[in-house]
C-alpha positions in Angstrom: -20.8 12.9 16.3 -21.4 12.9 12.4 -17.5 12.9 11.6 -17.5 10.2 13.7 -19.7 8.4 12.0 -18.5 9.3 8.8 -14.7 7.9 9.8 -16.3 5.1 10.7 -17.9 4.5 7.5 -14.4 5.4 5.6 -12.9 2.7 7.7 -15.3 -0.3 7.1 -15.1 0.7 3.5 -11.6 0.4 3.1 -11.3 -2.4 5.5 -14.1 -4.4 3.4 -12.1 -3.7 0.6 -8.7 -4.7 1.6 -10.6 -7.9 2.7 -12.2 -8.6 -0.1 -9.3 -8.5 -2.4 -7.9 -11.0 0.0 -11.1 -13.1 -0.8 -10.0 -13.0 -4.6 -6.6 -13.9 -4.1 -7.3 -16.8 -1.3 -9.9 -17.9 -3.9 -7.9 -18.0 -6.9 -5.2 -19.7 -4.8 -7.8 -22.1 -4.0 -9.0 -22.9 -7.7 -5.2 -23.6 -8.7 -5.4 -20.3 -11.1 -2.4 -18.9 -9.3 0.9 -20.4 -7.5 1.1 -20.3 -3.5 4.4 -17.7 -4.1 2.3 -15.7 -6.5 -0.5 -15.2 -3.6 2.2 -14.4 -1.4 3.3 -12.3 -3.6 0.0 -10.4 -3.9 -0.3 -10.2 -0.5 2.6 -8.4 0.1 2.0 -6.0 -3.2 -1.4 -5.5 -1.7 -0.5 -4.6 1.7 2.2 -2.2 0.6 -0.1 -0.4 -1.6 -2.4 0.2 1.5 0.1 0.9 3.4 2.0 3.3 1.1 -1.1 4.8 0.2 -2.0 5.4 3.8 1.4 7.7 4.4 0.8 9.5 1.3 -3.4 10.3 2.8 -1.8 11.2 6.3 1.0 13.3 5.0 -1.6 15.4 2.7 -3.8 15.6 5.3 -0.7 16.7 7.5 0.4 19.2 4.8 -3.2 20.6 4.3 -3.1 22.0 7.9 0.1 23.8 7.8 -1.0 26.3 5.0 
């Protein structure tokens, strides 16, 4: 039940995280500070760097358990 919780907690951290950098960028979009391609362009970089460093998490966790 604890590791349960505990994954749980992991994921609303990185979730509110990954959110709130949308926040920033959706704001910043708002106040005229950045272009509309430029967000778009941070919301791809952004979601690639979650994404890419969600592979290299599962593959050392993968890894881990074969020694």
């Amino acid at each position: 039940m604890a590791a349960n919780n505990k994954a749980l907690k992991i994921a609303l951290a990185v979730g509110g995280g990954f959110m709130a950098l949308i926040a920033v960028i959706v704001f910043l979009l708002a106040k005229g500070v950045i272009t509309p391609q430029m967000a778009m362009l941070m919301f791809v970089g952004l979601l690639g760097l979650y994404v890419g460093f969600g592979v290299l998490i599962a593959v050392y966790r993968f890894t881990s358990k074969l020694e």
